[in-house]
VEXLODREN-914489 format. One record per residue: residue number from 0; residue in one letter; chain; y negated, z, x negated of N, C-alpha, C in turn. Coordinates in steps of 0.05 Angstrom, whole numbers, plus 5000, padded with zeros to 4 digits. Each point is the difference from the previous one (the first is absolute). Example, Ala and Ser with C-alpha at 12.3 -4.5 7.8 and 13.67 -1.06 7.14 Angstrom:
2
+-----+--------+--------+------+------+------+------+------+------+------+------+------+
| num | residu | chaine |  n_y |  n_z |  n_x | ca_y | ca_z | ca_x |  c_y |  c_z |  c_x |
+-----+--------+--------+------+------+------+------+------+------+------+------+------+
|   0 |      A |      A | 5114 | 5156 | 4736 | 4976 | 5000 | 5018 | 4976 | 5000 | 4982 |
|   1 |      S |      A | 4979 | 4986 | 5007 | 4976 | 5001 | 4984 | 4978 | 5014 | 5015 |
+-----+--------+--------+------+------+------+------+------+------+------+------+------+
END
This chain:
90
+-----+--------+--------+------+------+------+------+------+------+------+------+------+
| num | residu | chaine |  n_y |  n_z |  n_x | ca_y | ca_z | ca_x |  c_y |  c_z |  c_x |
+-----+--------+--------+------+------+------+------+------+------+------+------+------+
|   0 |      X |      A | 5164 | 4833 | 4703 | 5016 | 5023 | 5004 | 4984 | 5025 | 4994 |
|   1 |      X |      A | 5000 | 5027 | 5013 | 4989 | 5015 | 5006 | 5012 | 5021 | 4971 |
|   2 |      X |      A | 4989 | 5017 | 4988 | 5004 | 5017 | 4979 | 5010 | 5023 | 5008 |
|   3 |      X |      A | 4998 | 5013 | 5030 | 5007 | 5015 | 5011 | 5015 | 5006 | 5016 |
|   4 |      X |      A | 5014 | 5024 | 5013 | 5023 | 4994 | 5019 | 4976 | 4998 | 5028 |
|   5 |      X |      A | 5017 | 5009 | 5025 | 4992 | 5001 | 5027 | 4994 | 5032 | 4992 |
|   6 |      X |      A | 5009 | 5020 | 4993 | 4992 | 5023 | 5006 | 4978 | 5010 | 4974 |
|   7 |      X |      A | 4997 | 4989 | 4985 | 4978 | 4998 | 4983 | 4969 | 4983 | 5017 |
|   8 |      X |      A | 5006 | 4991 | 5011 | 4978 | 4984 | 5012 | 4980 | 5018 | 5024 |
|   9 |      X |      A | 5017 | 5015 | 5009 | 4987 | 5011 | 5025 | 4979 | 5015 | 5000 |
|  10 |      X |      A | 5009 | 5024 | 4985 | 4967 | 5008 | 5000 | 4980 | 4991 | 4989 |
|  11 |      X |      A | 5001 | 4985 | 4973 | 4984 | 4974 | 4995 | 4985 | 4985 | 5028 |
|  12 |      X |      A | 5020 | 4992 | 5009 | 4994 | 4982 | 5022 | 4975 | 5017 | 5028 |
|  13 |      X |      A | 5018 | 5021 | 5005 | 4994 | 5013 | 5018 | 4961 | 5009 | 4997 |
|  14 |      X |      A | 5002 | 5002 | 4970 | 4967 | 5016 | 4986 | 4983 | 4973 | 5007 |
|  15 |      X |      A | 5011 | 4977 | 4987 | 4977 | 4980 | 5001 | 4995 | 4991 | 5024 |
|  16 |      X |      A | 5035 | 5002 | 5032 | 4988 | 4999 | 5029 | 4972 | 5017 | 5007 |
|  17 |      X |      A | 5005 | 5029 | 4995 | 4985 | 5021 | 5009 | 4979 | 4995 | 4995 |
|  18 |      X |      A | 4995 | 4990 | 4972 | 4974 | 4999 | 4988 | 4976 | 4965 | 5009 |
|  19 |      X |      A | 5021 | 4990 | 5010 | 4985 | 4981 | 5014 | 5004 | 4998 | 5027 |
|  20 |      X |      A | 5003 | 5013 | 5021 | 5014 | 5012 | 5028 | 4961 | 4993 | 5015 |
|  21 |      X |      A | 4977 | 5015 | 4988 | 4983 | 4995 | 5013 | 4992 | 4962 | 5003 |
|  22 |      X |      A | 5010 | 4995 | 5002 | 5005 | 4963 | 5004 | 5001 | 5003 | 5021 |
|  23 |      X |      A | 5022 | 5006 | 5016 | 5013 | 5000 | 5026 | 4995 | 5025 | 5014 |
|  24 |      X |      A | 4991 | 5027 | 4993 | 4990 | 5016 | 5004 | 4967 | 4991 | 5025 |
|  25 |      X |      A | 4985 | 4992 | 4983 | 4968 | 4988 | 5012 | 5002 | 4987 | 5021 |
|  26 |      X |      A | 5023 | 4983 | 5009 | 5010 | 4986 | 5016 | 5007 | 5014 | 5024 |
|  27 |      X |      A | 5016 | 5019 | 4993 | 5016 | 5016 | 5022 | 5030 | 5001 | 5000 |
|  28 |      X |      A | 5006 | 4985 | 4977 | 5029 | 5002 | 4991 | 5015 | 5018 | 4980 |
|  29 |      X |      A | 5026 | 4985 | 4991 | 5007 | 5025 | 4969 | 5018 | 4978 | 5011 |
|  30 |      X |      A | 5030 | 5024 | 4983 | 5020 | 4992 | 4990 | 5025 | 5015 | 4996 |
|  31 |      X |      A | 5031 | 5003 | 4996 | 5007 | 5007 | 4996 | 5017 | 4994 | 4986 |
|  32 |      X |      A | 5013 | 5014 | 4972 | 5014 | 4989 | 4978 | 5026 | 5005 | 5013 |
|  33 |      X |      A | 5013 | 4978 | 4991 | 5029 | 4993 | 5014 | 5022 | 5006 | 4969 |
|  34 |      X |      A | 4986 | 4994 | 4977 | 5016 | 5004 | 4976 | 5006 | 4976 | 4986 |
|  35 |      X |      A | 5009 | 4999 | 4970 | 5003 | 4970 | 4998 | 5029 | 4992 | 4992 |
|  36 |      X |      A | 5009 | 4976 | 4992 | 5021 | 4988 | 5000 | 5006 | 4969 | 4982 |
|  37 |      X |      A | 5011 | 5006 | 4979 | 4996 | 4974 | 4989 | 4971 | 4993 | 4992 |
|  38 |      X |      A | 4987 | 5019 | 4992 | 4972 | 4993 | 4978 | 4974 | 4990 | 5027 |
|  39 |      X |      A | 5010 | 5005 | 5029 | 4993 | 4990 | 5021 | 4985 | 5024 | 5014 |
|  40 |      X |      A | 4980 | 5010 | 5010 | 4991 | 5022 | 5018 | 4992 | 4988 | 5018 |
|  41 |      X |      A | 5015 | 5019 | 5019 | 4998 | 4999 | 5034 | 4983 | 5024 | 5013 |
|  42 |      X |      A | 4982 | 4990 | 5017 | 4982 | 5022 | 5015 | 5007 | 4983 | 5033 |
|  43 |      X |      A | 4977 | 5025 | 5017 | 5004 | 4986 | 5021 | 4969 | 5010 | 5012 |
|  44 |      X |      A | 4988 | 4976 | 5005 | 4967 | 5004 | 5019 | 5008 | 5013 | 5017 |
|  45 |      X |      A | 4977 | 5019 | 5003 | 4997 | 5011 | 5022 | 4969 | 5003 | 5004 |
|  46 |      X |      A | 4990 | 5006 | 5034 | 4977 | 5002 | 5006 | 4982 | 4985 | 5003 |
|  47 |      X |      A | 4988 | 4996 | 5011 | 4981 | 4970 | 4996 | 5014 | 4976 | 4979 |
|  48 |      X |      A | 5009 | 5004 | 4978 | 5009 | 4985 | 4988 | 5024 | 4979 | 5007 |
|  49 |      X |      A | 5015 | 5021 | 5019 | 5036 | 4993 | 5007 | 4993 | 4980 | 5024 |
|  50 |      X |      A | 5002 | 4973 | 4989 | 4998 | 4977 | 5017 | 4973 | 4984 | 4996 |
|  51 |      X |      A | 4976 | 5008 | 4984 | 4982 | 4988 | 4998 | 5008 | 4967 | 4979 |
|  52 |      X |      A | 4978 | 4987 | 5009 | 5006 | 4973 | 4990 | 4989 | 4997 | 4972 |
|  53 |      X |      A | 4986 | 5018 | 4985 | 4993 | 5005 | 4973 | 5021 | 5019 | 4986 |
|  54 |      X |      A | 5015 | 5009 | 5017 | 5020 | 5009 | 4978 | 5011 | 4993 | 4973 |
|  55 |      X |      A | 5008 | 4984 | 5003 | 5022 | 4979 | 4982 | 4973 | 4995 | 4976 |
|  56 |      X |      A | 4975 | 4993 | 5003 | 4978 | 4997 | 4990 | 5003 | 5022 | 4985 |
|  57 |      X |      A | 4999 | 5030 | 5007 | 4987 | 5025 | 4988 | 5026 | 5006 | 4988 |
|  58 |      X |      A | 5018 | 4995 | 5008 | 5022 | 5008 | 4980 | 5011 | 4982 | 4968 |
|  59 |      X |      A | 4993 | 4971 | 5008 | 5003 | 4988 | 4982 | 4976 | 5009 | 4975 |
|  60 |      X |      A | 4971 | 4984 | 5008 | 4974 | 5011 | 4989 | 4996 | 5028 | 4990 |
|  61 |      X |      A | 5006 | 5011 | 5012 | 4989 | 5031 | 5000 | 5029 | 5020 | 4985 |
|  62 |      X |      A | 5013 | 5004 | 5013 | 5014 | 5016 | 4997 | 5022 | 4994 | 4976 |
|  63 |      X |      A | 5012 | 4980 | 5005 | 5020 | 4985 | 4977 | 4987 | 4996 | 4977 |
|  64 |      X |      A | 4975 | 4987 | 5003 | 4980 | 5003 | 4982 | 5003 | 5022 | 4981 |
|  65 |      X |      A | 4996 | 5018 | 5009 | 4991 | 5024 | 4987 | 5027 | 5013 | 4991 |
|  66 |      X |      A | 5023 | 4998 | 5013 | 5031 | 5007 | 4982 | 4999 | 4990 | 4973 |
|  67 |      X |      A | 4987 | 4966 | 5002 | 5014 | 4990 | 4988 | 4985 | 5010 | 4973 |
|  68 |      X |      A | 4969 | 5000 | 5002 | 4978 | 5018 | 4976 | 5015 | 5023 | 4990 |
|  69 |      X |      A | 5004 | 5011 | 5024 | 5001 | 5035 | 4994 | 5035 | 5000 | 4989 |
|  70 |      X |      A | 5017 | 4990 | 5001 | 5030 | 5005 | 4994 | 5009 | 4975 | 4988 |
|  71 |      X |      A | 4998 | 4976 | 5007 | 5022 | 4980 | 4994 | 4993 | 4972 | 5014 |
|  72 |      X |      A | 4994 | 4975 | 4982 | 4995 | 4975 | 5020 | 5024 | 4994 | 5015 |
|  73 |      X |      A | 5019 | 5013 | 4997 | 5025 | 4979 | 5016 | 5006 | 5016 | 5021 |
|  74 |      X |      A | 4986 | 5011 | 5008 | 5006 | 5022 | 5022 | 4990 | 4988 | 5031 |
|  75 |      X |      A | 5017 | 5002 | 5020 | 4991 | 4995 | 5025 | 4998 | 5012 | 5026 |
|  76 |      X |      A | 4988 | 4990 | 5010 | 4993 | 5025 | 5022 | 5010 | 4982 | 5035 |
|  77 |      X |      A | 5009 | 5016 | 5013 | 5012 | 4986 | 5022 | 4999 | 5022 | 5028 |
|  78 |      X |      A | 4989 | 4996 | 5019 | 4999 | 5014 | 5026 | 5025 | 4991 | 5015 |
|  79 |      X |      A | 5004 | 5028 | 5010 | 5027 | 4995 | 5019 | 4998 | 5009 | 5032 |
|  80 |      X |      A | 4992 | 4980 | 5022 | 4991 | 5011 | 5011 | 5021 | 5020 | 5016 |
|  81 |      X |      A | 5025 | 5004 | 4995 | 5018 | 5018 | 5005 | 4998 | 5026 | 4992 |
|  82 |      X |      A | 4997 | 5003 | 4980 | 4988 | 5031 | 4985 | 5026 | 4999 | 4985 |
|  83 |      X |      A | 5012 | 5030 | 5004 | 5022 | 5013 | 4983 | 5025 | 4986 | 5008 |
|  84 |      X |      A | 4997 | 5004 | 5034 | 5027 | 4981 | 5004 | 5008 | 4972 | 4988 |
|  85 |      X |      A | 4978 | 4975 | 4995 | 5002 | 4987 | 4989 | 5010 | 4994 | 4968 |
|  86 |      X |      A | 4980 | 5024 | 4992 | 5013 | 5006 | 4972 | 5012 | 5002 | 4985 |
|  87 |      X |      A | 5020 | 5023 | 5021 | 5027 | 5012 | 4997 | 5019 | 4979 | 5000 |
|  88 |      X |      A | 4992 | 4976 | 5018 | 5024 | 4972 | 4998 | 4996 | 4980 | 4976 |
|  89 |      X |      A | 4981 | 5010 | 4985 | 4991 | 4982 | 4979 | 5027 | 4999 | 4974 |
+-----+--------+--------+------+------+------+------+------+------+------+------+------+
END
């Protein structure tokens, strides 16, 4: 269980995205923060990234990775390939 709420998390969250963004950046991709929910953060690929078959790879490895250093091990990271609309039904 997470120590923090959902709205405590974000810009946390949001600093350690930004700060590891050139990942997917070099590539030709990014990202966009969708917000989180239940100790859970949602983004959505975009750019070279949105549909590549190493995704799931760079987000697990790489990116979740680095939440989990920089903020919290129990933290997860999940692409939506819907974006906001998806979100919003979450």
């Amino acid at each position: 269980m997470l120590p923090f709420s959902d709205e405590e998390l974000i810009e946390p969250v949001k600093a350690s995205l930004a700060k590891n963004l050139y990942i997917l950046e070099r590539d030709g991709g990014g990202l966009e923060f969708l917000g989180v929910k239940n100790g859970v953060v949602y983004i959505k690929l975009i750019g070279a990234c949105s549909g590549c078959v190493a995704s799931h790879t760079t987000l697990k490895y790489a990116l979740e990775k680095n939440l989990k250093i920089d903020i919290h091990s129990d933290l997860t990271l999940i692409n939506l390939n819907g974006g906001k609309d998806e979100f919003a039904k979450l």
